[in-house]
C-alpha positions as CSV (number, residue, x, y, z in Angstrom):
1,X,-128.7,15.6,-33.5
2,X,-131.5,18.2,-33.2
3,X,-130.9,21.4,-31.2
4,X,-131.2,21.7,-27.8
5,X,-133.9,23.4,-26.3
6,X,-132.8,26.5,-24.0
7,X,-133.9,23.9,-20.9
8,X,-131.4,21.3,-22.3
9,X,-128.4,23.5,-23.0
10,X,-128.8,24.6,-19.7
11,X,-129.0,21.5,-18.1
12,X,-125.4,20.4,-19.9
13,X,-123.9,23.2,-18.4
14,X,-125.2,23.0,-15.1
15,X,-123.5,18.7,-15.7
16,X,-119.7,20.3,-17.1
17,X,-119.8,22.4,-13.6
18,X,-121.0,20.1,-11.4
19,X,-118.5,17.7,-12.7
20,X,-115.8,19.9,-11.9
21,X,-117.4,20.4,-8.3
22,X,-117.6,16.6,-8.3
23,X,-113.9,16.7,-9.2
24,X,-112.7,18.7,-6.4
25,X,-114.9,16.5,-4.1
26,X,-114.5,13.1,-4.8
27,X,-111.8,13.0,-7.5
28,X,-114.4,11.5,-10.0
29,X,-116.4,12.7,-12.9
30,X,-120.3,13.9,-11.8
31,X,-122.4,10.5,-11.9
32,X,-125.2,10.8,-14.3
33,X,-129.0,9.3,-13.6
34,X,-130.4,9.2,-17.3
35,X,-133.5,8.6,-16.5
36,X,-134.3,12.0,-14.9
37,X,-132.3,13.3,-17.9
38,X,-134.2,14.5,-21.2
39,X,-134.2,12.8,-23.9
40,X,-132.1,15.0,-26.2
41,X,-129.6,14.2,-23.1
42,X,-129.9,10.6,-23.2
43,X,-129.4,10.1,-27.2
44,X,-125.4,9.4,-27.7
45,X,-123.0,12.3,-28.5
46,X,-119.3,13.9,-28.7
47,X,-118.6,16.4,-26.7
48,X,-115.5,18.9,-26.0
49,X,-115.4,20.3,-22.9
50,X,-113.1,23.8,-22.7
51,X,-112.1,25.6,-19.3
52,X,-110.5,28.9,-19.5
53,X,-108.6,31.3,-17.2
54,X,-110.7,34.7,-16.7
55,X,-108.3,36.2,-19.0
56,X,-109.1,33.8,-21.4
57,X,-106.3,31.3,-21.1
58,X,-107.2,28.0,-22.0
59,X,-106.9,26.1,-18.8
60,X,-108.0,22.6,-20.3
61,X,-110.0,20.7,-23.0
62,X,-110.8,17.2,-23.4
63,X,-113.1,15.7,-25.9
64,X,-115.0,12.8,-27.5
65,X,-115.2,12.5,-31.2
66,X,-117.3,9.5,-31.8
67,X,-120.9,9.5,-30.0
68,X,-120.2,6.5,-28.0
69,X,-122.2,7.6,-24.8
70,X,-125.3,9.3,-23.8
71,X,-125.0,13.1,-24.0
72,X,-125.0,13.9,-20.4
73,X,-122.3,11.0,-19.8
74,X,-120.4,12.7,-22.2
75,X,-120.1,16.4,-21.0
76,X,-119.9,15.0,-16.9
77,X,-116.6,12.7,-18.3
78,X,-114.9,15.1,-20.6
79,X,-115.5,18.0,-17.7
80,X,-114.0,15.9,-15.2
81,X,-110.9,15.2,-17.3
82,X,-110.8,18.9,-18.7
83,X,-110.0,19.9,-15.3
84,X,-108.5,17.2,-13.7
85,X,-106.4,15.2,-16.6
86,X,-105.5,17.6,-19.5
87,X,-101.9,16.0,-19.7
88,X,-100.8,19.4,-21.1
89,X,-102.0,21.1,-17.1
90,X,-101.8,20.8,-13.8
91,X,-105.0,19.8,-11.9
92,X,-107.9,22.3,-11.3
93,X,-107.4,23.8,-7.8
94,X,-110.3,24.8,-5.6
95,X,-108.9,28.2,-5.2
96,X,-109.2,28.8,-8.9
97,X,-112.6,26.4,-10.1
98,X,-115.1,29.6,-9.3
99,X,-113.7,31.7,-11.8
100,X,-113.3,29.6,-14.9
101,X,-114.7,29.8,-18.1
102,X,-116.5,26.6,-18.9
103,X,-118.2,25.7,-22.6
104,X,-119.7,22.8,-23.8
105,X,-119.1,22.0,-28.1
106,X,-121.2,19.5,-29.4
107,X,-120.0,18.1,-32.3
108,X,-122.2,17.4,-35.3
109,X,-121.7,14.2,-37.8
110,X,-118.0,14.4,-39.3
111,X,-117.9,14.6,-43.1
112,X,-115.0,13.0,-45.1
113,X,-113.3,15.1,-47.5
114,X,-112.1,13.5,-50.0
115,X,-108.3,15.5,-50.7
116,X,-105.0,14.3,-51.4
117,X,-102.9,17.3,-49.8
118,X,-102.7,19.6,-47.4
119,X,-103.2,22.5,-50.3
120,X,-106.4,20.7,-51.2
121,X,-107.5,20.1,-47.4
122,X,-106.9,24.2,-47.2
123,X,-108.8,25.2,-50.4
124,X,-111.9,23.1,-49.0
125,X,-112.4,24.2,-45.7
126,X,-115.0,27.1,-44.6
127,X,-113.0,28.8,-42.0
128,X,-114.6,30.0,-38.9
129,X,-117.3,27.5,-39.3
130,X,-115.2,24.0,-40.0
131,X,-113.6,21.9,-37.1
132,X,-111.3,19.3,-38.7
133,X,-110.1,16.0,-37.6
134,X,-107.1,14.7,-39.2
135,X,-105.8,11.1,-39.4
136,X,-103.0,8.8,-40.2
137,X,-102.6,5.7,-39.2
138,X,-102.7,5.8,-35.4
139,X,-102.1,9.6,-35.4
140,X,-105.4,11.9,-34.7
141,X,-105.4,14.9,-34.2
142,X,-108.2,17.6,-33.9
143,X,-108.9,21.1,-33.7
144,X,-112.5,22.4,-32.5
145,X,-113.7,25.4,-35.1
146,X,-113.0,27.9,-32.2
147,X,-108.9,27.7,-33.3
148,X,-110.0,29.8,-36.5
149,X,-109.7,32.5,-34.4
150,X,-105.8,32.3,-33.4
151,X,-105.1,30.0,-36.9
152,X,-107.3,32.2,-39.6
153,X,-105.0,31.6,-42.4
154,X,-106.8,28.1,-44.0
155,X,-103.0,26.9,-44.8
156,X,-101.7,27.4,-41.4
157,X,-104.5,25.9,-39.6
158,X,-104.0,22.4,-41.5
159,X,-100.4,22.6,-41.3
160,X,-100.8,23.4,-37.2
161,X,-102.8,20.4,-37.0
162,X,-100.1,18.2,-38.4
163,X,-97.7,18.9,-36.1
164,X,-100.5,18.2,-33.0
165,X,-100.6,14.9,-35.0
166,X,-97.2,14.3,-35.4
167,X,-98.0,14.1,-39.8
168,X,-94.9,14.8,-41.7
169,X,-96.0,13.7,-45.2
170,X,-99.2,12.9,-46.9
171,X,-97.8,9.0,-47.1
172,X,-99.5,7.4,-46.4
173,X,-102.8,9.3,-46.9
174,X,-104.4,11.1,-44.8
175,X,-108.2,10.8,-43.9
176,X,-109.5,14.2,-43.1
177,X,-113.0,14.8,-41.5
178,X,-114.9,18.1,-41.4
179,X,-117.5,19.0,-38.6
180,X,-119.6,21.9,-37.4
181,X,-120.0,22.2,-33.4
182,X,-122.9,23.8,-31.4
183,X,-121.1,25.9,-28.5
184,X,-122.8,26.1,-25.3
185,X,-121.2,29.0,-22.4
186,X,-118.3,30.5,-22.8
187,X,-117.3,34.2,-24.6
188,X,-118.9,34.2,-28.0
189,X,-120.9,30.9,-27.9
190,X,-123.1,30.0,-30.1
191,X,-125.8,27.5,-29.7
């Protein structure tokens, strides 16, 4: 995917919130009329959608990680379920919708690593910069290159993600996928 235009990032942020108004309203994700959309908005995508606590809390995240739907579609579902349907979180409440945090990460094409351990996973990635998606079986697990900065250690991030997978062993393999996001809002975004 190219990058956005200032116009377009805006435009997805201005979808993630009015989602979550939506939310509160009608108990249903923001309903998306593509063709007023731009194009960059329309083309398919995987989203994350994070909502965070003015203190910085994490308050919900919900994601895509295969571009299945148009852009747009994308942020205005995983919005709604960031705030309403984060199994780990109670439902956003009115009260508290105003003051959260909301970023948009767009995910770019994952790349396959080709690694047989959890050493060699470690040794490979580019921390700060690398969100990782591991899989086994019907575990799947992923963390978004924001966790670099409460997992820094390369070793501990992989073996963190294992347990959010439920992986004990490297048998049977593991398929592990590297991606690079584009951050829209939020503290420290980067788009």
């Amino acid at each position: 995917m190219s990058p956005l235009a200032p116009a377009e990032a805006a435009r997805l942020l201005a979808i993630a919130h009015g989602s979550l108004a939506e939310g509160l309203r009608a108990r249903r994700a923001l309903e998306i009329d593509l063709a007023g959309e731009p194009l960059a908005l329309r083309e398919p995508g995987a989203t994350f959608v994070t909502l965070r606590t003015p203190d910085a809390a994490l308050r919900g995240c919900v994601g895509s990680l295969e571009a299945l739907r148009p852009l747009a579609e994308d942020v205005a579902e995983n919005a709604y379920r960031a705030a309403f349907h984060d199994p780990r979180f109670e439902p956003v409440t009115e009260d508290e919708a105003s003051r959260l945090e909301v970023s948009v990460s767009i995910l770019g094409v994952p790349e396959r690593l080709a690694v047989s351990s959890a050493t060699e996973l470690a040794a490979r990635l580019r921390p700060g910069q690398d969100g990782l998606i591991l899989r086994q079986g019907a575990r799947r697990a992923t963390f978004l290159p924001e966790v670099w900065t409460s997992l820094p250690d390369p070793r501990e991030f992989v073996r963190a993600l294992e347990r959010k997978a439920g992986i004990a062993s490297w048998t049977p393999p593991v398929e592990a996928l590297r991606y690079a996001t584009t951050t829209l809002g939020g503290r420290g975004s980067r788009s």
